[in-house]
C-alpha positions as CSV (number, residue, x, y, z in Angstrom):
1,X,-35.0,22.3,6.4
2,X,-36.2,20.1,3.6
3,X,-36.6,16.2,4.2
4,X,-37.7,13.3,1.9
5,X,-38.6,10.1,3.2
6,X,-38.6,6.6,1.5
7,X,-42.3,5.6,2.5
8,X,-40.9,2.6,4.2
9,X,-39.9,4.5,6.8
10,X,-42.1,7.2,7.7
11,X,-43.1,6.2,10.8
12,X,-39.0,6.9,11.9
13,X,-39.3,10.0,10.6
14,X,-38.2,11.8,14.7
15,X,-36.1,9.4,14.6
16,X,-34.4,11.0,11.4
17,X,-34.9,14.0,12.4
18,X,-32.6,13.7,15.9
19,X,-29.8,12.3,13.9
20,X,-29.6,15.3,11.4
21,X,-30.1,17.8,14.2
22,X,-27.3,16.4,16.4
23,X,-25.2,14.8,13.7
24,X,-22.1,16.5,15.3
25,X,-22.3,15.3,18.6
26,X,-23.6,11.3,18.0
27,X,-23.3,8.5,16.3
28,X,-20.0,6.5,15.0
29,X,-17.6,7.6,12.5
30,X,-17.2,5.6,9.1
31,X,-14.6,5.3,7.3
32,X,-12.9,8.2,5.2
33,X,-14.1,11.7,6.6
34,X,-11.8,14.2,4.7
35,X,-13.8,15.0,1.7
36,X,-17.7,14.3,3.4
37,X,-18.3,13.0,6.8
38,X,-20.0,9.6,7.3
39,X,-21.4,8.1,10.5
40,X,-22.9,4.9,11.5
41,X,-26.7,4.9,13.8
42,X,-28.5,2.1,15.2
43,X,-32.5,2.1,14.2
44,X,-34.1,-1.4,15.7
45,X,-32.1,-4.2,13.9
46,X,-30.6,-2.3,11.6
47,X,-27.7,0.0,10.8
48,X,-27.8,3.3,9.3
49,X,-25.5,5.0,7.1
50,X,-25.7,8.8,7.2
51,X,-23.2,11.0,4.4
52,X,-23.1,14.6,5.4
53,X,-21.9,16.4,2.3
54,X,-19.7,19.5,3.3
55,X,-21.2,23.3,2.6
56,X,-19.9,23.7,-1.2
57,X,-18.7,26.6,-2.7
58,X,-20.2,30.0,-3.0
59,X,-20.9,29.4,-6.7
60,X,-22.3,25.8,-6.0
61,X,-24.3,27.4,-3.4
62,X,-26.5,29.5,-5.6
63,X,-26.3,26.8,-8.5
64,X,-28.0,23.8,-5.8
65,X,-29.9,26.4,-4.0
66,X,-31.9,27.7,-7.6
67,X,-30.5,25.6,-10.7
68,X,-29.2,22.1,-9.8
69,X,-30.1,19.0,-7.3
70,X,-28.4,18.2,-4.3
71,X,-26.2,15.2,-4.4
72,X,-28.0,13.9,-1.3
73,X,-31.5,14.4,-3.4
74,X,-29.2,12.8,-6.7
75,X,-27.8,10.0,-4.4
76,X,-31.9,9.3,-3.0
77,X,-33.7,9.0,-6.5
78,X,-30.6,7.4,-8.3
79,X,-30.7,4.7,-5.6
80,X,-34.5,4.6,-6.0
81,X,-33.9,4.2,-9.8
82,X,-31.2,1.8,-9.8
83,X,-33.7,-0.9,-7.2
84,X,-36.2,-0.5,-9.9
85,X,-33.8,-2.0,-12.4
86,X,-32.8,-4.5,-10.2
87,X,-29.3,-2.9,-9.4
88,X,-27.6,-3.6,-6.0
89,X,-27.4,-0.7,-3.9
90,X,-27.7,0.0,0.0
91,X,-31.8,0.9,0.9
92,X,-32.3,4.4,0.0
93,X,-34.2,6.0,3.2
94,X,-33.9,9.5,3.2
95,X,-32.4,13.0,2.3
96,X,-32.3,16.2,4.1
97,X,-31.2,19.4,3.1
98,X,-30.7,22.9,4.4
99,X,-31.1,26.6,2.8
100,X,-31.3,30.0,2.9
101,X,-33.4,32.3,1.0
102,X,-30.3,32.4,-1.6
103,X,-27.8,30.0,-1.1
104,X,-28.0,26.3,-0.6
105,X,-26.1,24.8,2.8
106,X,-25.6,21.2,4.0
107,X,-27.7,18.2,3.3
108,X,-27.5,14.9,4.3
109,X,-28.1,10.9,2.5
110,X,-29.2,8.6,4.6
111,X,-29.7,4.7,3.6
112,X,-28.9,1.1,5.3
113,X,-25.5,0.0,5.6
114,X,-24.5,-3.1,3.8
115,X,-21.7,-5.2,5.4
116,X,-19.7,-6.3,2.7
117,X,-16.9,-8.7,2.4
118,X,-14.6,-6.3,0.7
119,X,-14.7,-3.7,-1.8
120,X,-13.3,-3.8,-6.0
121,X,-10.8,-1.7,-3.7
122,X,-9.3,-4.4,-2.5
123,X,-8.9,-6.7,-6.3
124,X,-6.6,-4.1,-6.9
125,X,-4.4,-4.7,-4.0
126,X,-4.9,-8.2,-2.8
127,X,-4.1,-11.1,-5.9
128,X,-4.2,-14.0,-3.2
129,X,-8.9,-13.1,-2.8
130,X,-10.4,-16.9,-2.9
131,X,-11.6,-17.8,-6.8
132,X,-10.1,-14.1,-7.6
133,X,-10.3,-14.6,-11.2
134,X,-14.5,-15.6,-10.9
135,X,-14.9,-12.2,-8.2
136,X,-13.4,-10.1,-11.5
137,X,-15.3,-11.9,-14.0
138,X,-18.1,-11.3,-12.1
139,X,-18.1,-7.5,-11.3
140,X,-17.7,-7.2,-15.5
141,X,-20.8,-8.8,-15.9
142,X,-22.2,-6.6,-13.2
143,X,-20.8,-3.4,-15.6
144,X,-21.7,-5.0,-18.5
145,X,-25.5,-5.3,-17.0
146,X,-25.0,-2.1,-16.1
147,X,-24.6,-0.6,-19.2
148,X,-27.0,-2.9,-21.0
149,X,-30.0,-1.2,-18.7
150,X,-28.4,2.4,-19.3
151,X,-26.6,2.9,-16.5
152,X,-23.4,5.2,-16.8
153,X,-21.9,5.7,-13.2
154,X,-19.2,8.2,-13.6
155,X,-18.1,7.2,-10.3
156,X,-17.3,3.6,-11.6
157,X,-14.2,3.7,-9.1
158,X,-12.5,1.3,-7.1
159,X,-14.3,1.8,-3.7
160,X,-17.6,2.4,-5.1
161,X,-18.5,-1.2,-5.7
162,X,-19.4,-3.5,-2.6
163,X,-18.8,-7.1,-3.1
164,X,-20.9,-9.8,-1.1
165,X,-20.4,-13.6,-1.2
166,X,-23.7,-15.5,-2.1
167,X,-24.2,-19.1,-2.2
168,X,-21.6,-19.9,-5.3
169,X,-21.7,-16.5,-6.8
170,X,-21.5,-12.5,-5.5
171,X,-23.5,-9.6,-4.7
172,X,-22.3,-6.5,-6.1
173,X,-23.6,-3.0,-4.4
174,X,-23.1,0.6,-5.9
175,X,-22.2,3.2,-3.4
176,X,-21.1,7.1,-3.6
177,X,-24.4,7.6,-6.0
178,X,-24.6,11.2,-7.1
179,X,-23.1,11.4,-10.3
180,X,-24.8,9.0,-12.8
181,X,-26.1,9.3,-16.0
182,X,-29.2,6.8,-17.3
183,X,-28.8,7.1,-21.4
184,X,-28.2,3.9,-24.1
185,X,-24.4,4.2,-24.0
186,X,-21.9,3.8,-27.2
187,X,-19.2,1.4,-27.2
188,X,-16.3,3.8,-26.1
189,X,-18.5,5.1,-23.3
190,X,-18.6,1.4,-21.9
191,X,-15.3,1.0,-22.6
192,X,-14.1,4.5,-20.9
193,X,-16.3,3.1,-18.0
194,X,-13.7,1.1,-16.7
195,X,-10.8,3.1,-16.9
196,X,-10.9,4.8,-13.3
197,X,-10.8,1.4,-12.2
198,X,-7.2,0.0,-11.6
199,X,-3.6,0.5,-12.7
200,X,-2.5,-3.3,-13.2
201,X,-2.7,-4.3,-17.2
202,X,-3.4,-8.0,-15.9
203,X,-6.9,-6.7,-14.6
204,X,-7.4,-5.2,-17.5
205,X,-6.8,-8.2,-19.5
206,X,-9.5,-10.5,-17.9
207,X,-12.3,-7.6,-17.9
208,X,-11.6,-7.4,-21.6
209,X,-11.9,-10.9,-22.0
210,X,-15.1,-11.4,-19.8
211,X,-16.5,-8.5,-21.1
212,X,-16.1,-9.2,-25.3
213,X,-17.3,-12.6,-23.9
214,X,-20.0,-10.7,-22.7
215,X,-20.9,-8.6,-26.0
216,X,-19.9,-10.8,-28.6
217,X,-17.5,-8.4,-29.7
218,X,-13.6,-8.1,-30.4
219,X,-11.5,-9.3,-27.6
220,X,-8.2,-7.0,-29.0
221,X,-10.9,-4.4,-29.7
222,X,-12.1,-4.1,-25.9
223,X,-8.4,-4.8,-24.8
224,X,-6.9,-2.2,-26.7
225,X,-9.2,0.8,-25.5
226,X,-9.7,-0.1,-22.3
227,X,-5.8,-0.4,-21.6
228,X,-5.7,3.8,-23.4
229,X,-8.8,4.6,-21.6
230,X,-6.7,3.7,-18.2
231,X,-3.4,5.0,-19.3
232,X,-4.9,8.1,-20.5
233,X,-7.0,8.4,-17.1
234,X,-3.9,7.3,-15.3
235,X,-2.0,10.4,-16.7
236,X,-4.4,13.1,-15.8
237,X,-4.6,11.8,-12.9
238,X,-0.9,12.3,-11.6
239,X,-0.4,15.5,-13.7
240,X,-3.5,16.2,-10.7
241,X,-1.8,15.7,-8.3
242,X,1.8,16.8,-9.2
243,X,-0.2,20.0,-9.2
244,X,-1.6,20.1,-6.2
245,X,1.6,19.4,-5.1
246,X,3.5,22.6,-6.6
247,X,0.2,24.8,-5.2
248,X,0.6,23.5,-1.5
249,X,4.7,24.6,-2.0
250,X,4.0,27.8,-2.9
251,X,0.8,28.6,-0.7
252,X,3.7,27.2,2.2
């Protein structure tokens, strides 16, 4: 077993160490648990999230194990990075992870869990959000900030951003933190950025707006790639899935 701590919270560092050890049998489930299993623990005052990543594949095990970070090691030192660039994201605390002499097993991310008032999940869904159109103006500046520090999150995806009231403006919170890239990004890279983000062309419209507002660049410009960017993402997407589909039918 390997463990990193945040030096905040050494001195909890048995209380880590239960957790991992009996992740199976305590703690509370959190949301989603197909792909990687979450659960919730109480330390003092606060609330821990812990993401147990499941056992990858035999190939990924030797590539982690001798030639690549863990996401729980990637999710710790991006979160790490991103606080140093004054970045919203939940309190890194600590990563564990657990090997053989050759292959690479589970590992675990823990940090503190933010309660949120909703997620960009729920701009997609929900038109009727109080001051809607301020929220979405809003999270583009957050993006746009983002990519003005260097900060491509490839994961820019609609439940990957928590959104917090505050005073008259919003909190924004990256989660889900492994795959990020800190480079000076292009103008199609920013622009690709949003196009995991949502299906509905009237979303689209005021990010483009905020964000050429933003750059001081072509409103039509932004418009017009983002909207292919989406489309284009869109498309994959379902062919994705019609796929999967056709594999389940003849694995049945």
């Amino acid at each position: 077993m390997k463990k990193v701590i945040h030096k905040k919270f050494k001195d909890n560092s048995v209380f880590f160490d239960d957790i991992i050890i009996n992740f199976d049998s305590k703690g509370e489930n959190f949301g989603n648990q197909d792909r990687n299993s979450l659960k919730l623990f109480q330390l003092d005052n606060k609330t821990i999230n812990v993401k147990s990543f499941r056992v990858p594949n035999l190939v990924n095990q030797i590539a982690y194990r001798f030639l690549r970070k863990s996401k729980a090691q990637r999710s710790f030192e991006y979160a790490n990075r991103l606080i140093s660039l004054n970045v919203g994201t939940p309190q890194p605390i600590a990563y564990y992870e657990f090997k053989t002499s050759f292959l690479f097993k589970k590992s675990y991310y823990i940090s503190e869990q933010i309660d949120c008032d909703y997620t960009y999940r729920e701009l997609t869904t929900d038109f009727n959000i109080p001051n809607y159109g301020s929220v979405l103006r809003a999270f583009t500046k957050f993006t746009f900030d983002l990519h003005e520090k260097g900060i491509h999150f490839l994961d820019h995806s609609p439940g990957n951003t928590l959104i917090k009231k505050s005073g008259n403006g919003y909190d924004f919170y990256l989660v889900d933190l492994n795959r990020m890239e800190f480079k000076t990004l292009d103008f199609e890279t920013r622009i690709k950025n949003f196009s995991k983000l949502t299906i509905h062309k009237s979303m689209v419209e005021v990010m483009s707006d905020e964000y050429a507002k933003c750059s001081g660049k072509d409103y039509s410009t932004i418009f017009n790639l983002m909207w292919k960017e989406t489309e284009i993402f869109q498309e994959k997407y379902h062919r994705k899935r019609r796929l999967k589909k056709k594999l389940k039918f003849w694995k049945k």
